[in-house]
C-alpha positions in Angstrom: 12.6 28.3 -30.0 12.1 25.7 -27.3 15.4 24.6 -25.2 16.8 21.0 -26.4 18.6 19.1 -23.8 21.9 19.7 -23.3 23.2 16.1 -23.1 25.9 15.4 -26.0 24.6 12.1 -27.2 21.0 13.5 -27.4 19.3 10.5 -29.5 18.2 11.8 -32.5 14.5 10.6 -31.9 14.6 13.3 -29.0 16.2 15.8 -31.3 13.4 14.9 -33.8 10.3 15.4 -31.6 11.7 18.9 -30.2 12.1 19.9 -33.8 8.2 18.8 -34.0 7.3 21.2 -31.0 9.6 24.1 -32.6 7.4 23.6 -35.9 4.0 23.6 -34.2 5.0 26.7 -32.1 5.9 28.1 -35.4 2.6 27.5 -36.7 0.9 29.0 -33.7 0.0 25.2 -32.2 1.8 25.1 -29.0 0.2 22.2 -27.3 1.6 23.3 -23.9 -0.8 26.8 -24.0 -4.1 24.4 -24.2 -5.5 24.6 -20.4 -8.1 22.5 -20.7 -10.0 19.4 -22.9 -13.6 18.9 -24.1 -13.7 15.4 -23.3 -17.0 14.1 -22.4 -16.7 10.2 -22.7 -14.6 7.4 -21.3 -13.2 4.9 -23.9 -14.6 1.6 -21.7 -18.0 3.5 -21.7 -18.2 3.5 -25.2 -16.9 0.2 -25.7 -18.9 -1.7 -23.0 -22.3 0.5 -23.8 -22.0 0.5 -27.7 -25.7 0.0 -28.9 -25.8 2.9 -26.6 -23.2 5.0 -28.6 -23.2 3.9 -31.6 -23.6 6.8 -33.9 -23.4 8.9 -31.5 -20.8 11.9 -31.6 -18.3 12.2 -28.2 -15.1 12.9 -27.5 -12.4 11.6 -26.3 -8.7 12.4 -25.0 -5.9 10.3 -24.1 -2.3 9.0 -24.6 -1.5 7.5 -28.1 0.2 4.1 -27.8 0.5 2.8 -31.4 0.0 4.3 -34.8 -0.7 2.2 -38.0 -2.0 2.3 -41.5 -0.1 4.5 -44.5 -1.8 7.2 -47.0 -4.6 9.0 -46.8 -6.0 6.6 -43.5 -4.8 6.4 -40.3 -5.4 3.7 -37.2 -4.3 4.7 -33.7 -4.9 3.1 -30.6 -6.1 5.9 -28.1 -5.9 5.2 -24.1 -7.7 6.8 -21.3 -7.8 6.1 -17.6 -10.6 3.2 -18.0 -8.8 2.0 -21.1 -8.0 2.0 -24.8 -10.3 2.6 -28.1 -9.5 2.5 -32.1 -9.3 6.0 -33.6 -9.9 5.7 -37.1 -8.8 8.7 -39.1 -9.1 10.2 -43.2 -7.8 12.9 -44.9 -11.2 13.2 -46.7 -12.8 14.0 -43.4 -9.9 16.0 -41.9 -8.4 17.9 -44.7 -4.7 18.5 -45.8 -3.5 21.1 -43.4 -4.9 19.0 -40.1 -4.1 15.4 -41.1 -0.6 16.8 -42.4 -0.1 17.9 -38.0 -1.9 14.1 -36.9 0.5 12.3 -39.0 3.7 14.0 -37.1 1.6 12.8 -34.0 4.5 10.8 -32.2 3.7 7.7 -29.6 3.2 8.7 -26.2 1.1 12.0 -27.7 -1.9 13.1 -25.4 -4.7 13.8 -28.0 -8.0 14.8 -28.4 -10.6 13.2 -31.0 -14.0 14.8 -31.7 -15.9 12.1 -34.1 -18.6 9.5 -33.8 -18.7 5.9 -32.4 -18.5 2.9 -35.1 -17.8 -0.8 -35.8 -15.3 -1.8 -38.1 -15.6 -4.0 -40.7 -13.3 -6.3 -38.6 -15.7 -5.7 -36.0 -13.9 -3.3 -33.7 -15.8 -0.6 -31.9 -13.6 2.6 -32.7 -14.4 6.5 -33.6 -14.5 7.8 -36.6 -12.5 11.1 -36.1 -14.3 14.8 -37.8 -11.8 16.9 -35.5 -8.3 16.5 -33.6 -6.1 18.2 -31.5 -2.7 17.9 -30.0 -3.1 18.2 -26.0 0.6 17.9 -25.0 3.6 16.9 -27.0 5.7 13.9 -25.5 9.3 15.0 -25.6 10.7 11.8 -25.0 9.9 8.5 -26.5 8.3 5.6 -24.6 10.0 2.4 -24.0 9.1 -0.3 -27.0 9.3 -3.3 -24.7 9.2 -2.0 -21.1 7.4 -5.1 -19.5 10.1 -7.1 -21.1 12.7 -5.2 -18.9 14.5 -7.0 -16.0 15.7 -3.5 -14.6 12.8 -3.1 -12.2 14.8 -0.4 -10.3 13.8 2.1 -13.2 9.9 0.1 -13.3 10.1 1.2 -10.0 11.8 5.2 -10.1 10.2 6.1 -13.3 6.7 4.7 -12.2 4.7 7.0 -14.4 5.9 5.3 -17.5 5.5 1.7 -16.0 1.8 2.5 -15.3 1.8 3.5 -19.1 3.2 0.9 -20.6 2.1 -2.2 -17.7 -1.8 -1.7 -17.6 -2.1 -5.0 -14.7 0.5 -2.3 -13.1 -2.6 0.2 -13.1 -5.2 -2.8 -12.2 -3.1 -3.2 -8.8 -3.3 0.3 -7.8 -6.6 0.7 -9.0 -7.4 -2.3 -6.7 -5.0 -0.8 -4.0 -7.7 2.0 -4.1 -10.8 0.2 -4.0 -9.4 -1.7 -1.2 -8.8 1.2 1.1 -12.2 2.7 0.1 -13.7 -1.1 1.4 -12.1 -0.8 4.8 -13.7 2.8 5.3 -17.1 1.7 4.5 -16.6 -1.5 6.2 -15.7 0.7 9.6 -18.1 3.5 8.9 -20.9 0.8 8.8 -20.1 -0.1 12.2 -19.9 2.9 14.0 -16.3 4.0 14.0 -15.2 7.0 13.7 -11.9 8.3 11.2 -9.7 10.4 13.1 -6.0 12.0 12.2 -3.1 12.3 14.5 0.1 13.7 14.6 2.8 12.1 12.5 5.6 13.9 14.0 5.9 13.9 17.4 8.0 14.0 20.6 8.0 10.2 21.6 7.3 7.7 19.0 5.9 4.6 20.8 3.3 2.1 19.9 5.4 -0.1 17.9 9.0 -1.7 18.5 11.2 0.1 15.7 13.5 2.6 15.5 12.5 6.1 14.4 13.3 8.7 11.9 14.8 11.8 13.8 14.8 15.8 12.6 14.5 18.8 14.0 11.5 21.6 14.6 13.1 25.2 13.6 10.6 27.1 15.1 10.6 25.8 18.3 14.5 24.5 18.4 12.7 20.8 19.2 14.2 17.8 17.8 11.1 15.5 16.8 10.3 11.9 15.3 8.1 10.9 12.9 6.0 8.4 14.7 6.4 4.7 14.1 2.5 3.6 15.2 -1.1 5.5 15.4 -1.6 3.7 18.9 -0.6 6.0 21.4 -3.2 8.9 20.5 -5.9 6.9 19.7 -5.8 5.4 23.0 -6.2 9.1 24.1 -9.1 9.4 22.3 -10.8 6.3 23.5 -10.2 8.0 27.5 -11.7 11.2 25.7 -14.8 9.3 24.8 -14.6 8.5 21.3 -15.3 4.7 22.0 -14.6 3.6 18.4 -11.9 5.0 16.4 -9.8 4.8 13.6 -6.8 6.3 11.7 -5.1 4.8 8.2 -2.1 6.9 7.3 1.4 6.6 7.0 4.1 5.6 9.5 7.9 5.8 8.9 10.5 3.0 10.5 14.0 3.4 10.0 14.4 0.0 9.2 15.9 -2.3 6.1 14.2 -2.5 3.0 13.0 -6.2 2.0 10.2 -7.9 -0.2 7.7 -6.6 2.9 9.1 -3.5 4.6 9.5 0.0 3.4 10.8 2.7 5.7 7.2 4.4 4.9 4.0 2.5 4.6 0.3 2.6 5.3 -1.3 1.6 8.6 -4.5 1.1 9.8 -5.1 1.2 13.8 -8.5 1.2 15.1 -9.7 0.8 18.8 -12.9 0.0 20.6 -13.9 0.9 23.9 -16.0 -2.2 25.8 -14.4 -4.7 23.9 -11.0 -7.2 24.2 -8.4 -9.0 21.5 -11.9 -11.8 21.0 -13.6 -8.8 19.8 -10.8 -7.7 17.6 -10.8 -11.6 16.2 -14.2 -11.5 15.0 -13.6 -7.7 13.7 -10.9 -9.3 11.5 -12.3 -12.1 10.3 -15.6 -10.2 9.1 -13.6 -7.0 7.8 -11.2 -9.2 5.8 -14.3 -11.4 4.4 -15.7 -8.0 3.4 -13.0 -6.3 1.8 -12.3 -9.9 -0.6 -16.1 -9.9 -1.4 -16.4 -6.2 -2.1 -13.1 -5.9 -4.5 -12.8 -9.2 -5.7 -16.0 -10.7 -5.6 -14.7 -13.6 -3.7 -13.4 -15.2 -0.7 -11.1 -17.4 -1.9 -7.8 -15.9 -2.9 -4.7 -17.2 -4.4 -0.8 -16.1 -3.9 1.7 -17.3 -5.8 -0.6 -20.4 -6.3 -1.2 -20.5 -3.0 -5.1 -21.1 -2.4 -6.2 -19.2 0.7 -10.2 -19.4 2.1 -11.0 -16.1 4.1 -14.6 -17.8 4.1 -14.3 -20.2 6.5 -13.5 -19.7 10.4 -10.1 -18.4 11.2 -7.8 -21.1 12.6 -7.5 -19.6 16.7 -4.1 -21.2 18.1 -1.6 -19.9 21.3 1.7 -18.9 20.0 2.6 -21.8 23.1 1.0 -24.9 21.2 2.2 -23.3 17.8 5.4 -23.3 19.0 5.1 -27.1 20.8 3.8 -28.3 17.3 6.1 -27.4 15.1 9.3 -27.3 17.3 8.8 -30.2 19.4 9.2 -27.8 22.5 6.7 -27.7 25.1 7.7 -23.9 26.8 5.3 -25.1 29.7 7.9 -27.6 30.6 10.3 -24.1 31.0 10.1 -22.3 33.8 13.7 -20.0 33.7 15.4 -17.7 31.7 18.5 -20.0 31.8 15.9 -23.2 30.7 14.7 -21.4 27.6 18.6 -20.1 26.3 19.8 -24.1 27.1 17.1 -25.4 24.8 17.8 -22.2 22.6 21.5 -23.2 22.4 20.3 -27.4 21.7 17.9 -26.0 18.7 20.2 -23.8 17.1 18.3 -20.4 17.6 20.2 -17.0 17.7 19.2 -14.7 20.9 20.9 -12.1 23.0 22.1 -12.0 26.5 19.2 -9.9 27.4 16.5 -11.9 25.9 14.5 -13.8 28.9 12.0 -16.6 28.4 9.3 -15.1 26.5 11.7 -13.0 23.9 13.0 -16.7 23.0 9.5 -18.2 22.9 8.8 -15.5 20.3 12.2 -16.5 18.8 10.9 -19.9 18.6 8.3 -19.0 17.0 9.3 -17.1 14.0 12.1 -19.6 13.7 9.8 -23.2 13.9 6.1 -21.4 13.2 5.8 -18.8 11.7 6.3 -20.3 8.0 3.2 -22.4 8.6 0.7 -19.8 8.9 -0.7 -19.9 5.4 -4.3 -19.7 5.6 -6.0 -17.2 7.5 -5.1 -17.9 11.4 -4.8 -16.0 14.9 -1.7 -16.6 16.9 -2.6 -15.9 20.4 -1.4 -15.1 23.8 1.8 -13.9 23.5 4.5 -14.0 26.4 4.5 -10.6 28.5 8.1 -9.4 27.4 7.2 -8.8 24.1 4.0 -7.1 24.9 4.0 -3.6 26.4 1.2 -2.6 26.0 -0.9 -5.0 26.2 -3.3 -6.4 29.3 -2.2 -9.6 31.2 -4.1 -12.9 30.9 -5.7 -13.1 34.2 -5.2 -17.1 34.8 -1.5 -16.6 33.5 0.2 -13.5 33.9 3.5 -14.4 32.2 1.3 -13.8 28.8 -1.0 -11.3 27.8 -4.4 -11.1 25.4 -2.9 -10.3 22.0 -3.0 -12.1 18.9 -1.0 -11.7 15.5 -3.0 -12.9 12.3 -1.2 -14.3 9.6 -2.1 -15.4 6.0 0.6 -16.6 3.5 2.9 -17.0 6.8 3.6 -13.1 7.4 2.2 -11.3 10.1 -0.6 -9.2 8.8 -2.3 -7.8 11.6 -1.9 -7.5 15.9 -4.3 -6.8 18.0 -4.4 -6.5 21.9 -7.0 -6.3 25.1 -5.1 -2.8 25.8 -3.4 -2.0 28.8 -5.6 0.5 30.9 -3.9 0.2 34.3 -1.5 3.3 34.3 0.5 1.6 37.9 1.1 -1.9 35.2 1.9 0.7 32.8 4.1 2.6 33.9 6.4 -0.6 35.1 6.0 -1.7 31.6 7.6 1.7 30.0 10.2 1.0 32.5 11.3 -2.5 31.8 11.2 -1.3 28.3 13.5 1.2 29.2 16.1 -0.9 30.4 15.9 -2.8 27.5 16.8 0.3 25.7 19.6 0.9 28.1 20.9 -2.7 27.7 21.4 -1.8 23.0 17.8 -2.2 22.2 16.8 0.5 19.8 13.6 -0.1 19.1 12.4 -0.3 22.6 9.9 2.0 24.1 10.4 5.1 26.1 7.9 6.4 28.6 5.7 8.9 27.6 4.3 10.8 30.6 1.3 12.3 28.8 -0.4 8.9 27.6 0.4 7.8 31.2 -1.9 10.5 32.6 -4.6 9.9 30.3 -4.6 6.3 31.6 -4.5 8.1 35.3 -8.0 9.7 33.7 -9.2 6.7 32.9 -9.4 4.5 29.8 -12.2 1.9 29.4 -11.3 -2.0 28.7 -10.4 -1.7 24.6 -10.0 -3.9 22.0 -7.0 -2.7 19.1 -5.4 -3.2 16.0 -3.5 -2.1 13.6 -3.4 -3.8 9.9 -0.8 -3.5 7.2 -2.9 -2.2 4.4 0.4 -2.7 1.9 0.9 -6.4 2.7 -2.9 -6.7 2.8 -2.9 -5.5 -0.7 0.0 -7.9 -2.0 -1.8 -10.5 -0.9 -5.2 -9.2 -2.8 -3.2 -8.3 -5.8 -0.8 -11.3 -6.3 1.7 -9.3 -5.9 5.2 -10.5 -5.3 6.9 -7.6 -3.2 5.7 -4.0 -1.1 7.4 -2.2 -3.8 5.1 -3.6 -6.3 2.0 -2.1 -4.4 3.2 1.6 -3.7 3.1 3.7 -6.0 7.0 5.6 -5.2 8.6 3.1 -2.8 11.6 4.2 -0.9 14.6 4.4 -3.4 18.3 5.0 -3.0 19.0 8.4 -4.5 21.1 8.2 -7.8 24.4 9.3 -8.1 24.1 12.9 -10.6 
């Protein structure tokens, strides 16, 4: 006899379909021995290739999602990974004993249907079933209205049965796929080279953000799990590599909003012989690429929003985006104490620590940032926000580096990298005085990438892209959560 669950109020639909699996283990049917299926046909094949198929004997397995029709004839809607198809079903054809089992056939079964491919006199293309078979027995019943459901928590935890029930659910991830596959072939076409580095390592730098900590056993070694992929790339640009690139997840021990996750995808990729103008035109083609390829189209829309990847990327310094849409001109500024006065006269937050260029970024995401909807490059961002990242040599209070933003969120940076280990080094320091002075998610120096730069790294052009809120915006979809597949969840209470 199978085991029922052991809660007390045990809804009798449950207690019903584990009855169903005691009978059909009674009757030598277990579903759960079957290893394998003889499935040889998709249901869109058939369905989009019919003239093909018509006639023609296949078979076909997936989840049953409705059941209709009363007697001695049977309709069920059968769904596969490419999508659904009519089963059409007699006792004439199947006999007593094996139309009595598909009649007990529950929704959210996973059957099999051996049969041949037919219109309806409604016109629907369906199979006509000659054999059947019970794959695996769904214990629990699905949800009748799930996409009705405001609890997106449980859309969310139980994610199998959203991508059952929510098949725009299974378009986004399918897309989410197809997109990743795009940026491969997009970089593979020109030359780069996909690499893997470590994800948990001694120093986590690359990226401001604080990290997850644990500890190694084996070598009694506490470890982090690394917060960017820029730091060992960079190595293998000194080894020779000259174009790389890594997409793979990072971890940030951070809040959790509508665009961050504690764990999401990254892609960093660097060029040797190249700077941040390189990276620009890098972006601006792999983006055009990856909207053509997937959605066969340029042109996208968010949340109504119409957005144009086919024409040029707006190119503006984060000084004039600042002077534009705050009215202050951080030219005019030339002190610390100048840029907290007209902090303090505009109403934006900052710290005692902060000097001129953290409050020029301030100004920035407080007066700009919201006004980067279509596809545009912020550039030439001030020095104290930037460690990592060359100086402009006309104006060495800022540095070649760009953030690109669609939709006003950041979606990509990009830098000329740093490749003077003496500027370097000063830079980890400064950082590390920050760190002294509360802030956690500055930098630490990390003496190894220091003597690779003492080896000898070429000038490079990098990047990293967030593939997750690249695929919101390719998707429509509202919030990160929405385009991975388990997002980071707050363990339930037992």
């Amino acid at each position: 006899m199978s085991q029922k669950p052991q809660q007390a109020n045990t809804s009798d639909v449950i207690k019903v379909r584990y009855e169903k699996l005691d009978a059909l283990r009674e009757a030598g049917r277990d579903p759960f021995v079957i290893t394998t299926s003889d499935r040889d046909t998709l249901t869109e094949t058939i369905k989009n290739n019919f003239e093909e198929y018509e006639n023609k004997d296949v078979c076909v397995a997936g989840r049953l999602l409705s059941k209709r029709g009363k007697g001695k004839v049977s309709f069920m809607d059968l769904h596969d990974r490419s999508g659904k198809i009519q089963i059409f079903a007699k006792f004439d054809d199947l006999g007593e004993e094996e139309y009595g089992f598909l009649k007990k056939w529950d929704i959210g079964d996973i059957v099999e249907v051996k049969g041949f491919v037919f219109k309806t006199q409604m016109g629907e293309i369906s199979v006509h079933a000659k054999e059947v078979r019970l794959l695996s027995k769904s214990l629990k019943p699905l949800p009748e209205k799930y996409h009705g459901l405001t609890n997106t928590d449980l859309r969310y935890r139980q994610r199998y049965v959203d991508l059952i029930m929510n098949p725009e659910v299974k378009d986004t991830f399918v897309k989410r796929s197809k997109i990743i596959s795009s940026i491969r072939r997009y970089l593979d076409s020109q030359g780069f080279m996909e690499v893997e580095t470590p994800m948990l390592v001694s120093n986590a730098g690359g990226a401001s953000a604080r990290p997850f900590e644990t500890h190694f056993n084996a070598l009694d070694e506490d470890l982090k799990l690394r917060i960017s992929l820029e730091l060992y790339l960079k190595r293998l640009i000194v080894g020779g590599l000259e174009k790389v690139y890594e997409i793979g997840r990072v971890f940030r021990n951070e809040g959790v909003d509508t665009r961050h996750n504690p764990e999401f995808t990254l892609m960093e990729l660097y060029q040797a012989y190249t700077d941040y103008n390189g990276m620009m035109d890098l972006t601006e083609n792999l983006y055009r690429h990856v909207a053509q390829e997937v959605l066969g189209t340029t042109k996208i829309t968010y949340n109504g929003v119409e957005m144009d990847l086919g024409k040029p990327f707006e190119r503006i310094t984060m000084l004039d985006a600042v002077k534009k849409y705050s009215g202050v001109d951080f030219n005019e500024i030339h002190s610390d104490e100048e840029a907290k006065a007209v902090a303090k006269e505009k109403g934006v937050e900052f710290e005692d620590r902060h000097k001129k260029g953290d409050i020029l970024n301030l100004f920035f995401e407080e007066f700009a940032e919201e006004h980067m909807i279509q596809p545009t490059f912020v550039m030439d961002h001030p020095i104290e926000i930037s460690p990592l990242t060359k100086k402009k040599p006309d104006n060495p209070e800022y540095v070649e580096r760009f953030e690109f933003f669609m939709n006003g969120w950041e979606m990509a940076n990009a830098y000329s990298e740093l490749n003077d280990p003496i500027d370097q080094r000063e830079r980890f320091k400064a950082q590390e005085e920050q760190l002294a002075q509360g802030d956690e998610e500055a930098n630490t120096t990390d003496e190894d990438f220091l003597n690779a730069l003492e080896i000898g790294m070429p000038p490079t052009g990098g990047i990293g892209f967030g593939i997750d809120r690249m695929t919101m915006l390719l998707t429509d979809s509202a919030a990160i959560r929405d385009v991975l597949l388990f997002p980071t969840m707050k363990t339930l209470e037992k």
